[in-house]
N, C-alpha and C positions, 0 to 999 in steps of 0.2 A: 421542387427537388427536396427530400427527404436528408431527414441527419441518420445518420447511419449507428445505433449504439448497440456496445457491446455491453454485456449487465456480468461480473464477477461476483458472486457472493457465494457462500458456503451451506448459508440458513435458506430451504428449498421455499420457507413458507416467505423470506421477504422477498426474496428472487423473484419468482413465480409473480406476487404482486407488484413489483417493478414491472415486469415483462408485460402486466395487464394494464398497468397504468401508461407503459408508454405506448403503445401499441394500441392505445386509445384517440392517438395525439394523430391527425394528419399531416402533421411536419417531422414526422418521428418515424423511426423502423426497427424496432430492435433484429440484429442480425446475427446473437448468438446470444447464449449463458453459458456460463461457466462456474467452475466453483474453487478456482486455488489461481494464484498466479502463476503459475509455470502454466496452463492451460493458457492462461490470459494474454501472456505474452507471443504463445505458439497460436492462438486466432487471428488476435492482434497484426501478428507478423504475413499472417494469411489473407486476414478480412480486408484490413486497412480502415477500420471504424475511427469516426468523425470524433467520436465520442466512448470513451470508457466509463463507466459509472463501478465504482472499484469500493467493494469491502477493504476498511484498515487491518481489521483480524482475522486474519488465514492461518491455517498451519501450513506447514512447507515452506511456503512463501509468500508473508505478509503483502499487504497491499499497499505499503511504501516502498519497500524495497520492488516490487514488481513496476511500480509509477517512476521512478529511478530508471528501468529495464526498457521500459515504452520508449521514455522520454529520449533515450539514449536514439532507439535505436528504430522510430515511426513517429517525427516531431511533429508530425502533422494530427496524430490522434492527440487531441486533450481527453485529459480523465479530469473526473468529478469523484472526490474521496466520501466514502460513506464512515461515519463513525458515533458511537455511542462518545467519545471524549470531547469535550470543548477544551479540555486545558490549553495552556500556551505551545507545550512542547511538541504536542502531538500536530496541531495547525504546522506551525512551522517546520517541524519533520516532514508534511505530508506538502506543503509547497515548495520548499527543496529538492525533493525529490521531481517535482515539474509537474504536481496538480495544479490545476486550476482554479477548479472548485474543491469547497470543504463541505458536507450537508451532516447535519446529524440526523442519524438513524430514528431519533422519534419525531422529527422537522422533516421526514425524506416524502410523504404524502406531499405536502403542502410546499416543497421546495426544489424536489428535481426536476421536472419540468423547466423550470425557471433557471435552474446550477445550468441545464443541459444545454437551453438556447444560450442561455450567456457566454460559457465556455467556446461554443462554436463559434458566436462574433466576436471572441479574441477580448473578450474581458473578463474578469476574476469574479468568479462567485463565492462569498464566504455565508453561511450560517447565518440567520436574523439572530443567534446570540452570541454569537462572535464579530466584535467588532476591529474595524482597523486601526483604534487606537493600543489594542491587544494587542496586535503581532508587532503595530510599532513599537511600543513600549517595552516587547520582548528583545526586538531586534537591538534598541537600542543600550538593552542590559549589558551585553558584552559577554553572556555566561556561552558559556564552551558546554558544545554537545562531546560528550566521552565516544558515542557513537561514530561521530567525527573522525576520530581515530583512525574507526577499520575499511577496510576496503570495503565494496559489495558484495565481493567473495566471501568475506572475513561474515560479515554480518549473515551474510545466508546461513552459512558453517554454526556459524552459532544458535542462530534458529534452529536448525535441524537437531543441534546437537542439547540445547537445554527442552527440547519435547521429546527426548527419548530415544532419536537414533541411533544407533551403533555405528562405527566407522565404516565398516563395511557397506553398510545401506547409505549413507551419505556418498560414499565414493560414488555408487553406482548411480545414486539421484542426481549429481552435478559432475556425473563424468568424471571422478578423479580418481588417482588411485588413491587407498586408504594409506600411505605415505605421505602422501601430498594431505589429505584432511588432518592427520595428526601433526603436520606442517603447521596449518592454519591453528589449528587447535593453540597449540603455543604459543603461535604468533600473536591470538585475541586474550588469551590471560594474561602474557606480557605487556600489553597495548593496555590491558583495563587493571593492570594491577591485581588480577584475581588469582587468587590459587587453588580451587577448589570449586568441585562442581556447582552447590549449594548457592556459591554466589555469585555464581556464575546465572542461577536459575532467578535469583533476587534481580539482578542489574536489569537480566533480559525483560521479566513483566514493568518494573520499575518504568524502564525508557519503552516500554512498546514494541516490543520486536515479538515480543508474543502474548497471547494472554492465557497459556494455560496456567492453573494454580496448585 
């Protein structure tokens, strides 16, 4: 019996290489690609994949907030978070959200494979340079993610909104009317204490929710 993976990434050149490298595996199947997480979540929802191997930087819809979407709503699909970051904040964002696995992006040759069975037998795969005394020693800091804050909603909204969207295009991308975005809008400067776009665009790269510059 075959694991069933779904591959999200945006870059056609790692993707593609995933797809070759798993699909080399005879305990492996990849059963889609994609490239944003709103795709991810509508396969996901379709396919029912054993396994997600999930980009952290998307536009639209980063690949925490989308492992967040999974997690909620197909418990049974584990993802494995692909990211260029080791920092603390980014791990533990990205297993909150309900990864299982963490790989970095220049470890991903030599480590998904291995994130991928792990996750499937219901154990945690992190990075050979991310240790478990990291995320303890984060957990046991006590520091408050500002992220924390906002809703899912809130956080999406935001996303879309520090890459450029107009209200308008927001509304129609998450279904809302552009009353209700400029809703949220206020809701997330109130929430983060911000008043203005600029740093609005600082907090976003800052904590991760996007990486344009």
């Amino acid at each position: 019996m075959r694991i069933n993976v779904l591959i999200v990434d945006d870059h056609v050149v790692m993707a593609e290489g995933l797809r070759y490298l798993i699909d080399a595996q005879n305990d492996l199947a990849v059963v889609g690609c994609v490239n944003d997480g709103r795709e991810a979540l509508r396969e996901v929802l379709e396919r029912v994949p054993d396994v997600v191997v999930m980009d952290i930087a998307m536009p639209e819809l980063n690949g925490i907030e989308a492992t967040h979407l999974i997690h909620e709503r197909s418990p049974d699909t584990q993802v494995v978070m692909l990211s260029m970051h080791s920092n603390r904040e980014y791990v533990l964002r990205a297993l909150q959200a309900g990864a299982r696995g963490y790989v970095l992006k220049k470890n991903a040759a030599a480590e998904v494979l291995t994130a991928i069975r792990s996750v499937y037998s219901g154990q945690r795969y992190l990075s050979s340079q991310i240790t478990e005394s990291v995320i303890e020693d984060y957990l046991r800091s006590g520091r408050d993610d500002p992220l924390d804050s906002l809703s899912s909603r809130e956080r999406q909204v935001l996303q879309l909104l520090v890459e450029g969207r107009s209200t308008v295009l927001i509304a129609e991308s998450l279904s809302l009317s552009p009353k209700t975005v400029e809703t949220y809008r206020a809701r997330v400067m109130q929430k983060l204490d911000i008043g203005d776009m600029p740093g609005l665009v600082k907090f976003a790269i800052q904590h991760g929710l996007t990486t344009i510059e």
